[in-house]
C-alpha positions in Angstrom: -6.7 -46.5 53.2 -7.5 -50.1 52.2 -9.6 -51.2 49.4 -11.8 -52.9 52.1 -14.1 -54.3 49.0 -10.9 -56.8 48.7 -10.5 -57.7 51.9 -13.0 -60.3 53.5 -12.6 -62.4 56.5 -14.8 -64.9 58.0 -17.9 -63.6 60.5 -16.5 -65.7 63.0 -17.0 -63.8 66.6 -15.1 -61.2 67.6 -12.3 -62.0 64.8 -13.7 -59.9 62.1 -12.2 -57.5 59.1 -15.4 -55.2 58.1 -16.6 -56.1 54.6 -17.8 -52.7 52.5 -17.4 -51.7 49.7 -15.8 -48.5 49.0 -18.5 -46.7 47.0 -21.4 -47.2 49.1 -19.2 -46.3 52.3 -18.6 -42.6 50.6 -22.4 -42.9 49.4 -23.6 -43.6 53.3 -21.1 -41.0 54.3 -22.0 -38.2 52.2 -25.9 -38.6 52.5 -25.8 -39.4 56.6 -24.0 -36.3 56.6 -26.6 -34.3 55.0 -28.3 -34.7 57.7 -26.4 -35.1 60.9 -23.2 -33.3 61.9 -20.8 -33.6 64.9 -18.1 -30.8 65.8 -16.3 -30.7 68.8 -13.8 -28.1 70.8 -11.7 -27.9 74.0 -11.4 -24.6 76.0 -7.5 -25.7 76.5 -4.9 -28.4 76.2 -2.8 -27.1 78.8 -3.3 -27.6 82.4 -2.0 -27.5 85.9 -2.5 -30.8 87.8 -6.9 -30.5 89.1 -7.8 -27.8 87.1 -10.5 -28.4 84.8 -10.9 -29.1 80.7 -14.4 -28.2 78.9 -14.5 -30.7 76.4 -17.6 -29.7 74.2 -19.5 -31.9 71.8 -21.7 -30.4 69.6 -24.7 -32.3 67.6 -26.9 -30.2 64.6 -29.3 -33.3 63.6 -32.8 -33.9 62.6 -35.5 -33.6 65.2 -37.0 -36.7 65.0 -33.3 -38.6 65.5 -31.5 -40.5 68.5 -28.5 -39.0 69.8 -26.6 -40.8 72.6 -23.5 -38.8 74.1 -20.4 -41.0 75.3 -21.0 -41.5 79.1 -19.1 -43.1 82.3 -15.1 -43.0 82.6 -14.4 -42.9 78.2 -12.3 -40.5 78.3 -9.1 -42.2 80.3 -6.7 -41.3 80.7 -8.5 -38.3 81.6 -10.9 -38.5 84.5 -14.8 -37.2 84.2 -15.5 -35.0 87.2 -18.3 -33.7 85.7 -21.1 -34.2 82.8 -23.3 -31.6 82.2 -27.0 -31.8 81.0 -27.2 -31.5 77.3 -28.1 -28.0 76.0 -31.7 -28.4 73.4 -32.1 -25.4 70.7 -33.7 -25.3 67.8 -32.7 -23.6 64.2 -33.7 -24.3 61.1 -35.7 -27.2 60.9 -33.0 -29.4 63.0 -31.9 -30.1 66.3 -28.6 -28.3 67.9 -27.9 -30.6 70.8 -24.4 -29.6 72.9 -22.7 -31.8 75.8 -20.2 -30.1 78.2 -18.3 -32.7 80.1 -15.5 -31.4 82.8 -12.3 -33.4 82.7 -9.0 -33.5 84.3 -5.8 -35.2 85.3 -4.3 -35.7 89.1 -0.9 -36.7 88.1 1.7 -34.4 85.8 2.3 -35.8 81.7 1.4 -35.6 78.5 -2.1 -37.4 77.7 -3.9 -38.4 74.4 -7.4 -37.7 75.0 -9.1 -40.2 72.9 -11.7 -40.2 70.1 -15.6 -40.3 71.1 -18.0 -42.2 70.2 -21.4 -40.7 69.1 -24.5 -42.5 67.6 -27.2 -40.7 66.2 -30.0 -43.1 65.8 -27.4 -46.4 65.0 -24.6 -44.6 62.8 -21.3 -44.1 64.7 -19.4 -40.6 64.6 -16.0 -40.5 66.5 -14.6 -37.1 67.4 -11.2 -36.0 67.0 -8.1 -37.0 69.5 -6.1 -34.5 71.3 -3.4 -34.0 73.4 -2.8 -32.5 76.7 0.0 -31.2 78.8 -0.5 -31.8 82.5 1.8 -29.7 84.7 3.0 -29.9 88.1 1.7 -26.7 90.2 5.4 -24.7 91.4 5.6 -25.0 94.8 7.9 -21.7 96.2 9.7 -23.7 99.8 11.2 -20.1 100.4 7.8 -18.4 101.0 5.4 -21.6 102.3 6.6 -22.6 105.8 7.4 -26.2 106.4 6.2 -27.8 109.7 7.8 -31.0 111.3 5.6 -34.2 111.5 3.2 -34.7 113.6 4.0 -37.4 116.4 1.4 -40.2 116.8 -1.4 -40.1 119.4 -3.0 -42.9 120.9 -6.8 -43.6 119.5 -9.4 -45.5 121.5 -9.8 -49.0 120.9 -13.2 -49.4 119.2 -16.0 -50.3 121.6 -16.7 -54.3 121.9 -18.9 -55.6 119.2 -21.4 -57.4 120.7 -23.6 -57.9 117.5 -20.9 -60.2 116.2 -20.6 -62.0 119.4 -24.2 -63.0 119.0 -23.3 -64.5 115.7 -20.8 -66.8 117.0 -23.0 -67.6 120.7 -26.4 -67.6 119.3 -26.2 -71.0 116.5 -23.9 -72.2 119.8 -26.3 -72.1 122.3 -29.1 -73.3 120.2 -26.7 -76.5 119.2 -25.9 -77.1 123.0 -29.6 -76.9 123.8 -30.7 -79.5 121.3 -27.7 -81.4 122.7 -29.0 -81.3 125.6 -32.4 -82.2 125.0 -31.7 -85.0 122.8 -28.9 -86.7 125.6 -32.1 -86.2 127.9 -34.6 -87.8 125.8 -32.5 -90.8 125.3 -31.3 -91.0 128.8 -35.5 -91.1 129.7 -36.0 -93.8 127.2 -32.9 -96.2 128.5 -34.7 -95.7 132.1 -37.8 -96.5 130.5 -36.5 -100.0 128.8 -34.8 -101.1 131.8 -38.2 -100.6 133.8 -38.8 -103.9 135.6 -41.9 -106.1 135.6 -44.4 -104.6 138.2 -44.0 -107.2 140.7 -40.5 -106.9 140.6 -40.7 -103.1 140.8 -42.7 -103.3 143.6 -40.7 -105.9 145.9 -37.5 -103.6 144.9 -39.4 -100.0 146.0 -40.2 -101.9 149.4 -36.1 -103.2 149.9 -35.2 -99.5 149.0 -37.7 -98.1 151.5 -36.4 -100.3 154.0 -33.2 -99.1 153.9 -34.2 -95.6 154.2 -34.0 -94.1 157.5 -37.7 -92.4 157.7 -38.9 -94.3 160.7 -36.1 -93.5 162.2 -36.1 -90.2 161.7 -39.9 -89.7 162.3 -40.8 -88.8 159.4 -44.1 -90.7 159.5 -45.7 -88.6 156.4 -42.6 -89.5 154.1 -42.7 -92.9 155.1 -46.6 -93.8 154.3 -46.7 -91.8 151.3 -43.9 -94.0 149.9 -45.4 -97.0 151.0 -49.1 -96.1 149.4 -47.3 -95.2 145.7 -45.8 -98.5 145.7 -48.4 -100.6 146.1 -50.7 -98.4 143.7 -48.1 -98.1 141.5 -48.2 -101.9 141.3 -52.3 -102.2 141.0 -52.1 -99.3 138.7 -49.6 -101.7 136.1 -51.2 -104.9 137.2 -55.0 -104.4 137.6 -56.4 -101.1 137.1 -54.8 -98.5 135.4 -56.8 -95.7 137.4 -55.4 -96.6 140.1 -52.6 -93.7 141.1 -55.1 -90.9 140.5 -57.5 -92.6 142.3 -58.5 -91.7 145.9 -58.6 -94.5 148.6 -62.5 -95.4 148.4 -62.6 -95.4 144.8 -59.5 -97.4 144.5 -61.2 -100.2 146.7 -64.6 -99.6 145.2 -63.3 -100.2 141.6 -61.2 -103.2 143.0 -64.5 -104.8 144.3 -66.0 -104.5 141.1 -62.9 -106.2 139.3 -63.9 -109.1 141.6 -67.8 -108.9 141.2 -67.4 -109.0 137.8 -64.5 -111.8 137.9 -61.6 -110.4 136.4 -59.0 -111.2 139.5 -60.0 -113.5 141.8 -59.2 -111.4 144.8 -59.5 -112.4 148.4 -62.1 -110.0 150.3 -60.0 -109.8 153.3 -57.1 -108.5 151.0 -59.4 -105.9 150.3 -60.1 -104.9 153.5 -56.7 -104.9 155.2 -55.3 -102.3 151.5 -58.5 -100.6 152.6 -57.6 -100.0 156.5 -53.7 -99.6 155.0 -54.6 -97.3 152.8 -57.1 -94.6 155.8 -54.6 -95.0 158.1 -52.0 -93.7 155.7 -54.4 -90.9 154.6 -54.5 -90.0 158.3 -50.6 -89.6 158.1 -50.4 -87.4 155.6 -53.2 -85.1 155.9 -53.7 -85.1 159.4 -50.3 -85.0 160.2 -50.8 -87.6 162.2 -47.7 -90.0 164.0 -48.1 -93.2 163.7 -45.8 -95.8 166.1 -42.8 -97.2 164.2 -44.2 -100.8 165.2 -47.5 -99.7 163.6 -45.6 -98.8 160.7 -43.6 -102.0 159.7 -46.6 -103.9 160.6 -48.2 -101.7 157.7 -45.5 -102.5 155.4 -45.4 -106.5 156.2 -49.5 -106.3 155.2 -48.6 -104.5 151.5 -46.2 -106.7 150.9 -48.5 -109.5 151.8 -51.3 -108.1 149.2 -49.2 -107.6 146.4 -48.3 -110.8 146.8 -51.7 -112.1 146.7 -52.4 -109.9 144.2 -49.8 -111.2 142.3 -51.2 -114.8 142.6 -54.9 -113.6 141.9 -53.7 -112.3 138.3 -54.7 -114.9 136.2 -52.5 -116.6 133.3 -52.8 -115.1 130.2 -54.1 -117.0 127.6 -52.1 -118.1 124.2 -54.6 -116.3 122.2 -53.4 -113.0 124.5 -49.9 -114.0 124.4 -49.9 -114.0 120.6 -52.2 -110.7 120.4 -49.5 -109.3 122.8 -46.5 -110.1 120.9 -47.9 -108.7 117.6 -48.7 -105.4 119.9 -45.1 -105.6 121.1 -43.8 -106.4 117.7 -46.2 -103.1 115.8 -44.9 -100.9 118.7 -41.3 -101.9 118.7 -41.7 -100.9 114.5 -43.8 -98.1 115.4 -40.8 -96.8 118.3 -38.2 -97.6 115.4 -39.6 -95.4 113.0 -40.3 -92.6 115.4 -36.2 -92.8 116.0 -35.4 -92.5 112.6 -38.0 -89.5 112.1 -36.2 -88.2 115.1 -32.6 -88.7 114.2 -33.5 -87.3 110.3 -35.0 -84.0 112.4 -32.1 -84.1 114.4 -29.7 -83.8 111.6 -31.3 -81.7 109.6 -31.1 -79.4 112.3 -27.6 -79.6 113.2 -26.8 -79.0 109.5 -28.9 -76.0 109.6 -27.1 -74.7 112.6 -23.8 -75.9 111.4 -25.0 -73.9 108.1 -25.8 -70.8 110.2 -22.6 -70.6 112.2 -20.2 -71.4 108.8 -22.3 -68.4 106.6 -22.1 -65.7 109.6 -18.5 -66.9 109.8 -17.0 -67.0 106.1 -20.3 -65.3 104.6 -23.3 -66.4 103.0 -22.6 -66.6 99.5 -19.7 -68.6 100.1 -22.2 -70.9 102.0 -24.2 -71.6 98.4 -21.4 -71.6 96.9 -20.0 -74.7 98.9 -23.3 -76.5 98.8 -24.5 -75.2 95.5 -21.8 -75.2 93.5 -20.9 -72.3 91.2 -19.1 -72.9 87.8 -17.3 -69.6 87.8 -15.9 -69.6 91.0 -14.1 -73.0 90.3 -12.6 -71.5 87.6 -11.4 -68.2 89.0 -9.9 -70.4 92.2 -8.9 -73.7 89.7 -5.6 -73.7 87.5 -5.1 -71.1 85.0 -2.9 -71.8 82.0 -0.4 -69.4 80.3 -0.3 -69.8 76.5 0.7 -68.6 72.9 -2.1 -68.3 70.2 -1.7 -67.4 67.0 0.5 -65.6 64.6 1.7 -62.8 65.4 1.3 -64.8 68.6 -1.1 -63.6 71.5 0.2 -64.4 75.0 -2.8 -64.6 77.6 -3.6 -66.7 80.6 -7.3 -68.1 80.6 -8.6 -70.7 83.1 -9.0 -73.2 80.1 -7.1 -73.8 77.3 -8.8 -72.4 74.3 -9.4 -74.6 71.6 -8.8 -73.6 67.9 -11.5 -73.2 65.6 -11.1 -73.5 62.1 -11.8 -70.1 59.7 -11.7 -70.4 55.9 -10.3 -67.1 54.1 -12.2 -66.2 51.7 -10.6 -66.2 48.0 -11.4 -62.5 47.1 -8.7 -62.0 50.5 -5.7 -64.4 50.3 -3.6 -61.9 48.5 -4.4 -59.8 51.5 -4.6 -62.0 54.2 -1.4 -64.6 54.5 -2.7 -66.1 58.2 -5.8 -66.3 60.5 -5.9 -68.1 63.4 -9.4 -68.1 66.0 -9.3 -69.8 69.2 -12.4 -70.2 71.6 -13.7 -71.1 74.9 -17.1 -71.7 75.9 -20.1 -70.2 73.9 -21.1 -66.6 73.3 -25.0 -66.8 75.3 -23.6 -69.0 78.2 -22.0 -67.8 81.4 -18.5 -67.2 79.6 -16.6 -66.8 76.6 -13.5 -65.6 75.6 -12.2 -65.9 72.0 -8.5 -64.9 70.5 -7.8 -64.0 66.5 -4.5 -63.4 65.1 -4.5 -62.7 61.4 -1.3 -61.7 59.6 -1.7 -59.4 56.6 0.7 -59.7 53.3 2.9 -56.7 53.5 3.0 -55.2 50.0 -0.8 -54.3 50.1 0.0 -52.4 53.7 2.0 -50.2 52.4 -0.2 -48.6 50.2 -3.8 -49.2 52.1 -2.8 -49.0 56.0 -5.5 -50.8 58.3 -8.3 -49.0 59.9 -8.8 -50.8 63.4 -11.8 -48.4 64.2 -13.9 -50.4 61.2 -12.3 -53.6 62.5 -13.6 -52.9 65.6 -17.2 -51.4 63.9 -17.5 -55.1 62.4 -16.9 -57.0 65.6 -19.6 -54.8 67.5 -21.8 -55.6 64.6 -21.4 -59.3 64.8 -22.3 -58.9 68.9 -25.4 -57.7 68.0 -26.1 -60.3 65.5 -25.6 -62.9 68.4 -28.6 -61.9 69.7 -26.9 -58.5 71.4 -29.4 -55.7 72.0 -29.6 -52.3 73.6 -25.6 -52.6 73.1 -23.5 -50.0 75.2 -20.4 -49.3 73.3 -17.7 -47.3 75.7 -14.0 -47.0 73.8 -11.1 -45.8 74.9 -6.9 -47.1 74.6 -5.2 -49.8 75.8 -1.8 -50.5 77.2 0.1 -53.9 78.0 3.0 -53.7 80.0 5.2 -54.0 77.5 4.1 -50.6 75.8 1.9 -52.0 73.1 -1.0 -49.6 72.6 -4.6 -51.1 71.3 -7.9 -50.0 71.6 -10.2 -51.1 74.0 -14.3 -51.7 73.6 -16.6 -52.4 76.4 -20.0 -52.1 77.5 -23.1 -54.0 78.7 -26.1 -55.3 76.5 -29.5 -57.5 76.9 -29.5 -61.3 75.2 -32.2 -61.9 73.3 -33.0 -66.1 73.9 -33.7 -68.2 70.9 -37.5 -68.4 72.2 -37.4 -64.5 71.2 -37.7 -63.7 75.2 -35.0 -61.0 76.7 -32.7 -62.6 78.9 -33.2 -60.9 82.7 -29.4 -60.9 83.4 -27.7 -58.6 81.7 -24.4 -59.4 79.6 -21.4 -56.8 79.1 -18.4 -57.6 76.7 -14.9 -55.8 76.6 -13.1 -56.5 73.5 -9.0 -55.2 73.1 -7.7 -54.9 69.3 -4.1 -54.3 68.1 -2.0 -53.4 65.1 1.6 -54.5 65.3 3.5 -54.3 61.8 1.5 -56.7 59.1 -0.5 -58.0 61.4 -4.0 -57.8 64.0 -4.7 -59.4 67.0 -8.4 -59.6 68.9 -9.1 -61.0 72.3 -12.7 -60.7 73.1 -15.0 -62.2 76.4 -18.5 -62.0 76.8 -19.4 -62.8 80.6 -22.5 -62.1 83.2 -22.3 -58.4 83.9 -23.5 -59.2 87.8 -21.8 -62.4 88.1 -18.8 -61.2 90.8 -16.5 -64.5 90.2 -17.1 -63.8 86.2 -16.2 -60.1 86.3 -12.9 -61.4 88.5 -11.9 -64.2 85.3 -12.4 -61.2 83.1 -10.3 -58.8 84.7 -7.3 -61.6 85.8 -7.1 -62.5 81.5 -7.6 -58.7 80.5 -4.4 -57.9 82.6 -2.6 -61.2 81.6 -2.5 -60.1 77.6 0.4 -59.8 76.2 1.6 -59.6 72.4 4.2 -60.9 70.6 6.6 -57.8 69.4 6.9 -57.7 65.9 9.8 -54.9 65.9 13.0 -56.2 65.3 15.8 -57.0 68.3 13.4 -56.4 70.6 12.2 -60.0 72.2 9.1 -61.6 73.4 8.0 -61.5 76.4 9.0 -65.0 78.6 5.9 -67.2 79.8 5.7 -68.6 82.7 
């Protein structure tokens, strides 16, 4: 083993060579085992393909310590189809704690089941490796019969899914309909704009009634009711504003007060003749009375008559009402103006809600804030990734940034051991992601009398997660294969940040670290991301599978980058 008390490389995250010194590793090692010990045993290391393995770990500590069992999937290539609950006794003065896990294998092999990790309070044990022979169950063709394969049948087509339909016609129909009522609105307001003067309207209504066919047609009651709208319609704009809700007698008396008081100067036998006009028309309609079509135009001739000396009994209006007029028209044309932009602004915040509705029931919602939110990680899992050498012996990985080299000073008391070191870096450890690479190479002579120890390489990068500001760190370990064949070990596992304010950070974190040997030298790749963050879990996984390693064995070449 290495004289590790030589050895020293800078704390520089996750590149790190463990720092101990020799005699107070055999001092921790000898007294922590006083008082804690870890055996384990397997019922069998060969198997046909299903059946199970009892892998048994077995704990004799003290009773007031922590003991935490390896849990989830660390046993792969071997899968967990079972953990059992741990078995409690008591004997002398400690605890005897056991863990039953059931394992097995669905594919025929050989398999190295790999080392566990057990702390007891926050002292690592790993358990002993094995191997296991996976067979292939016989199959006798002579005695099971074969049948021929089944031809294929015709399924239902699944019923109509009118839930989805409702997506799509739903934000459709409520688009059309504010369409709709907006077009009308508008449509309403030209009419309204183009509205003539009143005694322009009114001279017009009695052309268009003219031209009708009512008289003709007998239809007395039609006929007088148009003819009594006009002309109120006219008083109502012109004089009195009561006047189209206003029955005949109070229509006339209000008119003679208007002339009593002297606000029109209105002829008295004008008054009479709309008065006679107006019973005689009342007559037509509610007693259903027919008048003569002589009667009738004589009728109209007479309301044409007093709008047209009502027209002429409408005084001038004064300057001072002209100017207080135009400042009203001017305030309202502001006030109609700003009620348009109000409307538009609700208008198109509307449509974009719809629109907003219809695209997130479409393509889904969290693509919806993504698009209009933005999302950091998702632009880099979708952007250009770059393929790259780092280091010597080089590490080949593909990141969505180039990582930029950082600068690590080897210490004096290693540079007979230590020839290289190179650290590169993206991001920062406590932000949404960070992924680091180390390549050291080692000087040769000292590695062939003290081989390296990745497990305390790997012990001193855990160590320098937690002081990051890594708590209530999960460590899960098992080995690691690139596609060229180069085997590593593999850390991973969640933790909680603790903030510089001293606060816990409410989304958890979770790290996976791989670590090689290759000849005389180490290589590290290490990324820290947002444990429930799916776009940084997706970066993570695409550079996991991208690493690859510069071979170190001779003839054999490197593999070719894109």
């Amino acid at each position: 083993m290495l004289d590790w008390s030589r050895i020293k490389e800078p704390l520089s995250f996750p590149s790190v060579l463990a720092h101990r010194n020799l005699m107070t590793l055999l001092l921790l090692f000898f007294v922590f085992n006083l008082n804690a010990q870890v055996k384990t045993s397997i019922d069998t290391l060969l198997i046909r393909i299903g059946e199970e393995i009892e892998y048994t770990i077995e704990v004799e500590a003290d009773t007031t310590a922590l003991v935490l069992f390896p849990e989830g999937q660390s046993f792969q290539p071997l899968e967990v189809i079972d953990s059992y609950a741990v078995d409690t006794s008591y004997a002398e003065a400690k605890f005897r704690l056991i863990k039953k896990y059931g394992l097995t294998q669905f594919d025929s092999g050989r398999y190295k089941l790999p080392s566990q990790r057990v702390m007891i309070d926050d002292r690592p044990f790993l358990t002993d490796s094995a191997l296991v022979e996976v067979r292939d169950v016989p199959v006798d063709t002579t005695k099971q019969k074969m049948f021929d394969i089944k031809p294929a049948i015709d399924v239902d087509r699944p019923p109509f899914d009118f839930k989805r339909l409702l997506y799509w016609l739903l934000p459709l129909l409520l688009l059309g309909g504010l369409v709709y009522f907006l077009f009308r609105r508008k449509k309403r307001r030209e009419e309204r704009e183009r509205q003539l003067p009143p005694y322009e309207e009114a001279l017009e209504a009695l052309r268009k009634l003219d031209e009708s066919e009512l008289l003709t047609e007998s239809k007395s009651k039609a006929y007088y009711t148009s003819l009594t709208e006009i002309v109120k319609r006219y008083i109502d704009r012109e004089v009195d504003e009561t006047a189209l809700e206003s029955t005949t007698d109070e229509l006339i008396e209000r008119l003679q007060l208007h002339k009593d008081a002297g606000h029109f100067d209105f002829d008295t036998e004008t008054i009479k003749k709309l008065d006679v006009i107006l019973k005689r028309a009342d007559l037509v309609k509610f007693a259903k009375m027919q008048q003569e079509i002589g009667q009738a135009r004589a009728d109209r001739s007479s309301i044409e008559e007093i709008i047209n000396a009502t027209h002429e009994a409408i005084p001038e209006p004064t300057e001072e009402e002209l100017l207080e007029n135009e400042a009203y028209l001017e305030a309202l044309a502001k006030k109609k103006k700003r009620k348009q932009w109000i409307q538009g602004i609700a208008a198109g915040v509307l449509i974009l809600l719809l629109t907003a509705a219809v695209y997130g029931s479409i393509t889904g919602f969290d693509n919806l804030r993504d698009k209009v939110l933005g999302n950091a990680m998702r632009e880099l899992a979708e952007g250009q990734w770059y393929k790259s050498e780092y280091g010597n012996p080089a590490v080949i990985v593909e990141t969505p940034e180039v990582l930029k080299r950082k600068d690590v000073k080897i210490p004096e008391e290693s540079s007979g051991v230590i020839l290289s070191s190179d650290h590169f870096e993206y991001g920062k450890f406590k932000e949404q992601f960070y992924i680091s690479v180390s390549s050291s190479e080692y000087n040769p002579q000292v590695l062939e009398v003290q081989p390296i120890d990745l497990s305390m390489i790997l012990e001193g990068v855990l160590k320098e997660i937690e002081d990051r500001g890594a708590i209530n760190l999960v460590v899960k370990q098992e080995t690691f294969s690139t596609e060229a064949g180069i085997e590593g070990i593999k850390a991973y596992g969640d933790f909680n940040l603790k903030l510089p304010n001293g606060k816990i950070s409410k989304d958890p974190a979770a790290y996976e670290v791989l670590l090689f040997q290759q000849e005389q030298g180490t290589q590290l790749i290490s990324i820290v991301y947002k444990k429930e963050d799916f776009y940084a879990v997706l970066v993570k996984d695409r550079v996991i599978n991208s690493v690859e390693l510069e071979l170190q064995n001779s003839g054999q070449p490197k593999p070719k980058q894109e």
